[in-house]
Biopython code that builds the backbone (N, CA, C, O; Angstrom):
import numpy as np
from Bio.PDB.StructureBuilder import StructureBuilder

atoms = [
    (1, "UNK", "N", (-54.802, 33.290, 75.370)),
    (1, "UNK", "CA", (-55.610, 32.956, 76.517)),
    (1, "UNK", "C", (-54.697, 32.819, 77.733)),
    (1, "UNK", "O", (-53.670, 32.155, 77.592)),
    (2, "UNK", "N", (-54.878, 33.193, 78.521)),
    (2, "UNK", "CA", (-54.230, 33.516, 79.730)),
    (2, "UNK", "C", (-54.484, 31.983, 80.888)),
    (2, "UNK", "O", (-55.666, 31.769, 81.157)),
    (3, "UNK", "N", (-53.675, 31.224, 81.375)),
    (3, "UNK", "CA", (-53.929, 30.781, 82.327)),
    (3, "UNK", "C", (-54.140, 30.858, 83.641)),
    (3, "UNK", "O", (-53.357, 31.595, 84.241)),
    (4, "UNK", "N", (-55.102, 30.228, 84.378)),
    (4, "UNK", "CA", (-55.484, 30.396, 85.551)),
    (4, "UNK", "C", (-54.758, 30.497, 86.898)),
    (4, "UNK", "O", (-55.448, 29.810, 87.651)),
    (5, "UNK", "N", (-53.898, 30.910, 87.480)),
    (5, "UNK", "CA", (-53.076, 30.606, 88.365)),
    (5, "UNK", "C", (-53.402, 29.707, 89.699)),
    (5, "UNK", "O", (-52.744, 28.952, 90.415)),
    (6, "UNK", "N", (-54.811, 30.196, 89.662)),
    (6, "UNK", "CA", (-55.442, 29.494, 91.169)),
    (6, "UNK", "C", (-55.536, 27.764, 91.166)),
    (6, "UNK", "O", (-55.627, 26.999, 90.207)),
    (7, "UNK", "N", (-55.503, 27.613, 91.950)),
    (7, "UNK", "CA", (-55.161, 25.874, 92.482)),
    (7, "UNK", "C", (-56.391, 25.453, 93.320)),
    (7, "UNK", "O", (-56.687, 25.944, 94.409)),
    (8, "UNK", "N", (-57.212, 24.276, 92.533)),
    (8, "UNK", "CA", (-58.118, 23.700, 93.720)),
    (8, "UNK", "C", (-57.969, 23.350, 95.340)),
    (8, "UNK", "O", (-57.553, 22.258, 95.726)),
    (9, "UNK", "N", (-58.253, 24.117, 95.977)),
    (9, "UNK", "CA", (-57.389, 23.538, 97.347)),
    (9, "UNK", "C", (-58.205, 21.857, 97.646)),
    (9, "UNK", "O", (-59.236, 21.320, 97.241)),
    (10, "UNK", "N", (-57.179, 21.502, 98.488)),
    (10, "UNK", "CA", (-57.253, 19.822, 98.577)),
    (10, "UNK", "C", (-58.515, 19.647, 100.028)),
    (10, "UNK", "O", (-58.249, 19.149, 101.122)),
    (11, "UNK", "N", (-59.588, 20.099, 99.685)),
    (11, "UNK", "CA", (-60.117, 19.989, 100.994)),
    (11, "UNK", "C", (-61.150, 18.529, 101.050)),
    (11, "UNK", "O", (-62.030, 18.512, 101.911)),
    (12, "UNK", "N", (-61.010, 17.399, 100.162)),
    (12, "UNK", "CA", (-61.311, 15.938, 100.142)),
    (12, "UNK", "C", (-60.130, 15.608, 100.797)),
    (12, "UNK", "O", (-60.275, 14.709, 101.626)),
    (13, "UNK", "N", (-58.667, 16.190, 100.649)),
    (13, "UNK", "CA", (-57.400, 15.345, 101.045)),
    (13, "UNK", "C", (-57.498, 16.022, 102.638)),
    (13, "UNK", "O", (-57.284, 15.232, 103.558)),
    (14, "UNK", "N", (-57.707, 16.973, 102.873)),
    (14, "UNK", "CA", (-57.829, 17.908, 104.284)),
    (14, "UNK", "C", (-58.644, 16.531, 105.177)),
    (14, "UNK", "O", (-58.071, 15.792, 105.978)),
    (15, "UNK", "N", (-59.956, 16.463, 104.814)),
    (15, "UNK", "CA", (-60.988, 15.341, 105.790)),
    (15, "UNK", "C", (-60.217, 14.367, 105.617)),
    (15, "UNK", "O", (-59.477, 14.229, 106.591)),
    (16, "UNK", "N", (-59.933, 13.113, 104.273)),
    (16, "UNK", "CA", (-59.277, 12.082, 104.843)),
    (16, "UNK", "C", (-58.303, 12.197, 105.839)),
    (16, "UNK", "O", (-58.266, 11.439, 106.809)),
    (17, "UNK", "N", (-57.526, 13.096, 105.649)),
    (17, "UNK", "CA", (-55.917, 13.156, 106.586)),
    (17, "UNK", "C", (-56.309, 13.166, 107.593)),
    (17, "UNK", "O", (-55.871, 12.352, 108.407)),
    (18, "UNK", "N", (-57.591, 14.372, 108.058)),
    (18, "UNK", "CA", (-57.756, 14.726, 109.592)),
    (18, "UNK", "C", (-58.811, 13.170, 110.075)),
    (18, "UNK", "O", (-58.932, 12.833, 111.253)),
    (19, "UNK", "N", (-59.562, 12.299, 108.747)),
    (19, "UNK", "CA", (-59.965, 11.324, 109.452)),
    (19, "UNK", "C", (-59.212, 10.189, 110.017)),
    (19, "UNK", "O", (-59.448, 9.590, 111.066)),
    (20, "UNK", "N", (-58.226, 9.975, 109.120)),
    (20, "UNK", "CA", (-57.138, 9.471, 109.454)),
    (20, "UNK", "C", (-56.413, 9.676, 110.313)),
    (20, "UNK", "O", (-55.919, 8.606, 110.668)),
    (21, "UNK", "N", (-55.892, 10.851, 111.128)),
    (21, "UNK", "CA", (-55.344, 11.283, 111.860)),
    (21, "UNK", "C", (-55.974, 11.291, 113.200)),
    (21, "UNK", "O", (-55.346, 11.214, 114.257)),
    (22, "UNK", "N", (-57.281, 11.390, 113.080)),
    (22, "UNK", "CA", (-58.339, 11.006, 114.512)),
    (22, "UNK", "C", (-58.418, 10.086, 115.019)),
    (22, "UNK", "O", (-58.488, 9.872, 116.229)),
    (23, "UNK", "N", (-58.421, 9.078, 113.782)),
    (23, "UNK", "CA", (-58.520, 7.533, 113.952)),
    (23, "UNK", "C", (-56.826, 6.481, 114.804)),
    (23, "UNK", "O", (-56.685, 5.451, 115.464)),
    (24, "UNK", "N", (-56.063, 7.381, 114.331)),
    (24, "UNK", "CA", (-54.526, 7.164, 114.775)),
    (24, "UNK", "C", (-54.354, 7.253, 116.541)),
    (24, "UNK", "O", (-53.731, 6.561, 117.346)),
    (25, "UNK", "N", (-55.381, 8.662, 116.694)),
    (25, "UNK", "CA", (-54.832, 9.311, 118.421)),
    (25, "UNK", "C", (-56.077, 8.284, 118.825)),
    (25, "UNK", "O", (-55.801, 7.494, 119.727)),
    (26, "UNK", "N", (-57.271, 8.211, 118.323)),
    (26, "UNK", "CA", (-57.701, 6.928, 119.023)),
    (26, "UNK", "C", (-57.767, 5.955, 119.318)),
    (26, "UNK", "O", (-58.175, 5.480, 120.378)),
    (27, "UNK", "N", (-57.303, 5.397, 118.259)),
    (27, "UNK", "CA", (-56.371, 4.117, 118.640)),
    (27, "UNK", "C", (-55.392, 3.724, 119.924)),
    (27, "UNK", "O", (-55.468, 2.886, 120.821)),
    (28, "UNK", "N", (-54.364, 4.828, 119.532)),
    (28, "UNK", "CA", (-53.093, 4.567, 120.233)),
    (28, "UNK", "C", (-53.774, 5.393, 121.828)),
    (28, "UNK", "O", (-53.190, 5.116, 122.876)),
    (29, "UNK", "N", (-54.536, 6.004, 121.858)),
    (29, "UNK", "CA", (-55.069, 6.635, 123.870)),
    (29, "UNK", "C", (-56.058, 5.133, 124.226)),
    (29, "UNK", "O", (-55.849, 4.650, 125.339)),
    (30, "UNK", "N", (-56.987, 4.490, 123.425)),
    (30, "UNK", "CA", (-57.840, 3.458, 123.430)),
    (30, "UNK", "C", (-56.961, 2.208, 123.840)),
    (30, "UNK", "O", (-57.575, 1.302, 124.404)),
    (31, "UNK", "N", (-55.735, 2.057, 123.652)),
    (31, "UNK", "CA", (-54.649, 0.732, 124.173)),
    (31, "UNK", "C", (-53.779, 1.631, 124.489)),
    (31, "UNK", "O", (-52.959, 2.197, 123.765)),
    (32, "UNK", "N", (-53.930, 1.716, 125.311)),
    (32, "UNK", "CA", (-52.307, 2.408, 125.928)),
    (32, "UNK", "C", (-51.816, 1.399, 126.732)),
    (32, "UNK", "O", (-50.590, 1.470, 126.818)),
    (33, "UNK", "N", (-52.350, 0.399, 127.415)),
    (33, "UNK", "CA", (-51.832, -0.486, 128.016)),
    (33, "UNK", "C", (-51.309, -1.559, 127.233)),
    (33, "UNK", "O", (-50.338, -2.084, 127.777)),
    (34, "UNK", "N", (-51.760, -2.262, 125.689)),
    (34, "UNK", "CA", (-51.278, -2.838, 125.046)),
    (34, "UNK", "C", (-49.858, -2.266, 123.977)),
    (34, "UNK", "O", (-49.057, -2.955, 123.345)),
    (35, "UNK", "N", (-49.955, -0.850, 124.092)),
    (35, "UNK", "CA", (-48.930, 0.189, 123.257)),
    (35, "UNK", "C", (-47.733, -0.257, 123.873)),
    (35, "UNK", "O", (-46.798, -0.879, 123.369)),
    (36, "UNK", "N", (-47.948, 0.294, 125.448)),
    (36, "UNK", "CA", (-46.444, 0.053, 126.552)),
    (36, "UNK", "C", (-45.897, -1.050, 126.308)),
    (36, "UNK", "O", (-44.762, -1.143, 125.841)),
    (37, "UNK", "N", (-46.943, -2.421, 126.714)),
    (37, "UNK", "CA", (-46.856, -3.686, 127.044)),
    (37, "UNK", "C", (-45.571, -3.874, 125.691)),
    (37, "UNK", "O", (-44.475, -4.287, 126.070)),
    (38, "UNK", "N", (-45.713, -3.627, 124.475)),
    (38, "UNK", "CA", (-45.516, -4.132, 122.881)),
    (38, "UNK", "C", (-44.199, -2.773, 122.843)),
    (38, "UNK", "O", (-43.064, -3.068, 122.467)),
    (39, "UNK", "N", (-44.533, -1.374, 123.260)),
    (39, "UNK", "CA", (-43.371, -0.857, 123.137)),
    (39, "UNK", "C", (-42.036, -1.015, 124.279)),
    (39, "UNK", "O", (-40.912, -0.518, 124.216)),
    (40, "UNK", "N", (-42.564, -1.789, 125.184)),
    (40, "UNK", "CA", (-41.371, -2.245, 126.404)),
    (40, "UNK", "C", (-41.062, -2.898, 126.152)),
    (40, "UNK", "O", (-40.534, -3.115, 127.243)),
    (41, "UNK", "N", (-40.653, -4.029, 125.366)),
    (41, "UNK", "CA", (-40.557, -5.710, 124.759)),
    (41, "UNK", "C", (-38.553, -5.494, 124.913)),
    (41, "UNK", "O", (-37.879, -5.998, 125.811)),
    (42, "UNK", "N", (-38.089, -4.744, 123.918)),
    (42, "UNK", "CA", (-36.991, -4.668, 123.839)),
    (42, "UNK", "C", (-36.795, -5.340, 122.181)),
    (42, "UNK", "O", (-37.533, -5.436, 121.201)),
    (43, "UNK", "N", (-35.560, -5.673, 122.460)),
    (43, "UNK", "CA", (-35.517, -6.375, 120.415)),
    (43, "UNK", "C", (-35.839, -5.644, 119.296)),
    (43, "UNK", "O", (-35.335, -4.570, 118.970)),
    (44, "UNK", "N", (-36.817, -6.347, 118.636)),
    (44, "UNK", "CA", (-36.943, -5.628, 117.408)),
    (44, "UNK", "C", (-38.213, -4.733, 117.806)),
    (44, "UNK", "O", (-38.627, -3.981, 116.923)),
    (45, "UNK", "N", (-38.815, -4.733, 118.929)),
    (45, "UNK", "CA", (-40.018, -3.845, 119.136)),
    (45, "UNK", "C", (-39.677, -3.051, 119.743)),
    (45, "UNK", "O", (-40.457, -2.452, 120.484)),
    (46, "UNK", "N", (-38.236, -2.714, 119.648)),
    (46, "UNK", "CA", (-37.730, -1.079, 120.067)),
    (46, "UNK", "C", (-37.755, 0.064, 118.292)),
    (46, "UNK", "O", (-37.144, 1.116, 118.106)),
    (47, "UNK", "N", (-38.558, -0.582, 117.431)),
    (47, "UNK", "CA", (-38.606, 0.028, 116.514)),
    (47, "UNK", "C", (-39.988, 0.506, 116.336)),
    (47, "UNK", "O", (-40.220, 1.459, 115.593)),
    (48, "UNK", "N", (-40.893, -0.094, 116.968)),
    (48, "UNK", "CA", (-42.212, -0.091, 116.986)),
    (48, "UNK", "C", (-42.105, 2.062, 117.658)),
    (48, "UNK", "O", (-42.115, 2.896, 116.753)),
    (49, "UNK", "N", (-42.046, 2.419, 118.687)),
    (49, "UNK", "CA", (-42.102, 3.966, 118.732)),
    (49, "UNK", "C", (-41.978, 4.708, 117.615)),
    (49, "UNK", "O", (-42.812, 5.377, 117.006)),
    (50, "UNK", "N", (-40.391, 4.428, 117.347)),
    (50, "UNK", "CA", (-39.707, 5.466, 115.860)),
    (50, "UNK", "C", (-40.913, 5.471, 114.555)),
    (50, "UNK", "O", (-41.157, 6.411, 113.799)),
    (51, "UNK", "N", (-41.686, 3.829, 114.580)),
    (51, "UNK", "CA", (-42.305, 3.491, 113.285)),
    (51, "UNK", "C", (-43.725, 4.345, 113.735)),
    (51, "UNK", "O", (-44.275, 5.171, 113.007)),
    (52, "UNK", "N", (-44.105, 4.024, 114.858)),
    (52, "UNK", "CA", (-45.257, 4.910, 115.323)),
    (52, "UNK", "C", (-45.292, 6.220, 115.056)),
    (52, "UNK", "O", (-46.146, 6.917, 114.508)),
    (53, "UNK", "N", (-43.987, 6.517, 115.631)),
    (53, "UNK", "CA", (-44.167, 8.415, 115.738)),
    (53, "UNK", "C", (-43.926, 8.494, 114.434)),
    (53, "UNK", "O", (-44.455, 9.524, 114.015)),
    (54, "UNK", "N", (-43.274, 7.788, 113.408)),
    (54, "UNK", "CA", (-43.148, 8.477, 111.903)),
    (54, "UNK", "C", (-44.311, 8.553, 111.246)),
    (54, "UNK", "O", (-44.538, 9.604, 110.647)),
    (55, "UNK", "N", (-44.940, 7.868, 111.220)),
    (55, "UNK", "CA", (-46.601, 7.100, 110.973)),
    (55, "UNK", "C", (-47.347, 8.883, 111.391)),
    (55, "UNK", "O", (-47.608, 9.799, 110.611)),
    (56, "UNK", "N", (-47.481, 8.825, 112.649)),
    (56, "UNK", "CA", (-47.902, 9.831, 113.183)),
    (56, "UNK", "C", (-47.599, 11.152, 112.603)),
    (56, "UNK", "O", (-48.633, 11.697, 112.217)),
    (57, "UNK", "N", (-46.540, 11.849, 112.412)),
    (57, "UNK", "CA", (-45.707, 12.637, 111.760)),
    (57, "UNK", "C", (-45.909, 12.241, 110.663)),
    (57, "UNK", "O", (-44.762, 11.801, 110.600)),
    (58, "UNK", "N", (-46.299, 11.992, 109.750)),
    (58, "UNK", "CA", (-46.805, 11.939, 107.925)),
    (58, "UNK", "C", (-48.205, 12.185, 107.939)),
    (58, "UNK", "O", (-48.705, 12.901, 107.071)),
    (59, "UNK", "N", (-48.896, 11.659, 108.849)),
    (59, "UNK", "CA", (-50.177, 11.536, 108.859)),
    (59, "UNK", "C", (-50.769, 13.538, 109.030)),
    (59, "UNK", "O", (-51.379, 14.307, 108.288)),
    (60, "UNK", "N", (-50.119, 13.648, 110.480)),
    (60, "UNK", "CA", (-50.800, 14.465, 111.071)),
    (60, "UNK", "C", (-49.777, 15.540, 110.378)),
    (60, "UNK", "O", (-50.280, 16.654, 110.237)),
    (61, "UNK", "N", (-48.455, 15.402, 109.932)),
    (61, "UNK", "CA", (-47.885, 16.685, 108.915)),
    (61, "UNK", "C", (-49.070, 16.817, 107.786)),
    (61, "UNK", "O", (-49.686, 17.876, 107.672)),
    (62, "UNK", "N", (-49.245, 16.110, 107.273)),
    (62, "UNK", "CA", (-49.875, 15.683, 105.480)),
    (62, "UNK", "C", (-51.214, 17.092, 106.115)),
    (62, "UNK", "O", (-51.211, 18.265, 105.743)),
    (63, "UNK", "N", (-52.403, 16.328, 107.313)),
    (63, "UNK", "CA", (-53.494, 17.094, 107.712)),
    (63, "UNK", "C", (-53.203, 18.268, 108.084)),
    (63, "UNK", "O", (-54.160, 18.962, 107.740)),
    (64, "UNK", "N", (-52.479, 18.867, 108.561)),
    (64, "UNK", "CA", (-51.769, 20.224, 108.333)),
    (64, "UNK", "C", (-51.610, 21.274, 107.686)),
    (64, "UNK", "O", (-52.036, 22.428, 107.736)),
    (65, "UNK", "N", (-50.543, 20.363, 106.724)),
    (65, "UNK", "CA", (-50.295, 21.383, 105.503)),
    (65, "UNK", "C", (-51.438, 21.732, 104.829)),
    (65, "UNK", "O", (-51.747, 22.920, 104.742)),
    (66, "UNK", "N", (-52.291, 20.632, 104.208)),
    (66, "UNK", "CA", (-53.440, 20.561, 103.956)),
    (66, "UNK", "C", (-54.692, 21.780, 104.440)),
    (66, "UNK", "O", (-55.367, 22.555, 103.763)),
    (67, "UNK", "N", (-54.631, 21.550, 105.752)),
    (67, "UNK", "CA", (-55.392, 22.695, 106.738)),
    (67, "UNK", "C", (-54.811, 24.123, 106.247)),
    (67, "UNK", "O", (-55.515, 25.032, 105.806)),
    (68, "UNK", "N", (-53.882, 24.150, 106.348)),
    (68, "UNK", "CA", (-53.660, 25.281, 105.784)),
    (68, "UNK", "C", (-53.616, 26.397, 104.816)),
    (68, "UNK", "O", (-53.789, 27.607, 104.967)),
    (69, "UNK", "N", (-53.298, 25.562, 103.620)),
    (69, "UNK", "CA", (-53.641, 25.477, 102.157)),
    (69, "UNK", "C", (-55.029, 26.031, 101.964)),
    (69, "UNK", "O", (-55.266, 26.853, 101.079)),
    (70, "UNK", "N", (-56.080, 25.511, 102.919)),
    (70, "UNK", "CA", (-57.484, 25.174, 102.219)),
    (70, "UNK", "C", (-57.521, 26.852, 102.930)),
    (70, "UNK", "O", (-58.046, 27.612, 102.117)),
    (71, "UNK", "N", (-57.177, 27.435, 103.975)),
    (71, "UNK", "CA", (-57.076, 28.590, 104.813)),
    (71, "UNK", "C", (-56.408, 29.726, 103.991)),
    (71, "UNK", "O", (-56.702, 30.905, 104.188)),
    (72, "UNK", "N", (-55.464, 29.318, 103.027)),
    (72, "UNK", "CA", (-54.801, 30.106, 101.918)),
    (72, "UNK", "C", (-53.434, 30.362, 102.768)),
    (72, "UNK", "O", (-52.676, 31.282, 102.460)),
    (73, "UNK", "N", (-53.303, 29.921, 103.316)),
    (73, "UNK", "CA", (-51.773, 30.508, 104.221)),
    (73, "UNK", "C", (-50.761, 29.440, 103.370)),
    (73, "UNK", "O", (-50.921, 28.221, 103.308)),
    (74, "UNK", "N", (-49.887, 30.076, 102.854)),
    (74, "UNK", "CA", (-48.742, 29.624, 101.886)),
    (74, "UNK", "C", (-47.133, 29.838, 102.535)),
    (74, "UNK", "O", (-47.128, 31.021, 102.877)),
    (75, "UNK", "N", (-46.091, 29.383, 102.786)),
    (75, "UNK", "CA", (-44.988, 29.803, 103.018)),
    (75, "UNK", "C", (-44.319, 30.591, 101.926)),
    (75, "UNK", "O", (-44.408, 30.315, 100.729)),
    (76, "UNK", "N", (-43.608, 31.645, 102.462)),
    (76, "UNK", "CA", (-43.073, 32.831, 102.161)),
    (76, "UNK", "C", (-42.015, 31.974, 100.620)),
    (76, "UNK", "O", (-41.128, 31.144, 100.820)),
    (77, "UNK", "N", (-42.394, 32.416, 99.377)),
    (77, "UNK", "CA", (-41.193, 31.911, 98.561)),
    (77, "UNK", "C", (-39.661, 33.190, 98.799)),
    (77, "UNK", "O", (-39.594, 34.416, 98.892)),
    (78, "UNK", "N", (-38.882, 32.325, 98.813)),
    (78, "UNK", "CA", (-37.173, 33.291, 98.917)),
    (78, "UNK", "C", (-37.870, 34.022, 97.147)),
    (78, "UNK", "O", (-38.761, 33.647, 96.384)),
    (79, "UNK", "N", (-36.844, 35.229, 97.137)),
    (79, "UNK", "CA", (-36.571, 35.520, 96.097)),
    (79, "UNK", "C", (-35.171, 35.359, 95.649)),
    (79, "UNK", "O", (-34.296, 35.104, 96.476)),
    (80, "UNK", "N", (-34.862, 35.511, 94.197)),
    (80, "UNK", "CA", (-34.038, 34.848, 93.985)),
    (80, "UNK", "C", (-32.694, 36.378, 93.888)),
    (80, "UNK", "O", (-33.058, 37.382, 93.275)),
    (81, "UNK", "N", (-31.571, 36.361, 94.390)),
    (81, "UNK", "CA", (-30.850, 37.048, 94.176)),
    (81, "UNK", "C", (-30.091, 37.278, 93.438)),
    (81, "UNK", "O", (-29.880, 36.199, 92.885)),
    (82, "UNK", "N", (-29.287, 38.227, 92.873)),
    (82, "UNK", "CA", (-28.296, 38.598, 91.911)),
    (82, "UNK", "C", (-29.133, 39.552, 90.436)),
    (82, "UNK", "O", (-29.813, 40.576, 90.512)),
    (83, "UNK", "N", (-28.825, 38.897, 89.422)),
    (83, "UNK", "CA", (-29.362, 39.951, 87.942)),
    (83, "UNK", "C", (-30.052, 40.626, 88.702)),
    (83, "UNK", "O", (-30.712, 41.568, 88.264)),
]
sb = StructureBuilder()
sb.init_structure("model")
sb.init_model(0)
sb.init_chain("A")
sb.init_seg("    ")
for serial, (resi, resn, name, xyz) in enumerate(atoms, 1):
    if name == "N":
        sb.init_residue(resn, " ", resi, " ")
    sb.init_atom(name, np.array(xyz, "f"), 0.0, 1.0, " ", f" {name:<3s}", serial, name[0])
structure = sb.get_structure()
């Protein structure tokens, strides 16, 4: 019996990410005056950006890849050289 090669694409993980990811840019455009206020502080709330934008960057990478996947677009595998 031969196995199936094809892969369920993740399109339950596609909506959470992108709901998640909606919910993130609205947030942070919805206080922008409390964002500054908390990212101007200095101290330890000079970590608050880096932690934001990483936050941001997992979130909105994750909804992405995802998007894509469900689209069938795959990155190119290397082949392997030599024998």
């Amino acid at each position: 019996m031969a196995q199936s090669t094809t892969r369920k694409k993740p399109v339950g993980r596609l909506f959470v990410m992108g709901i998640i990811s909606i919910a993130l840019y609205t947030a942070l455009l919805s206080n922008q005056d409390l964002v500054l206020s908390m990212f101007g502080k200095g101290g330890m709330y000079a970590f608050l950006p880096i932690i934001t934008a990483f936050a941001f960057s997992v979130i909105h990478g994750s909804f992405t890849g995802n998007f894509w996947t469900v689209l069938g677009i795959e990155a190119a595998r290397k082949k392997k050289e030599g024998n």
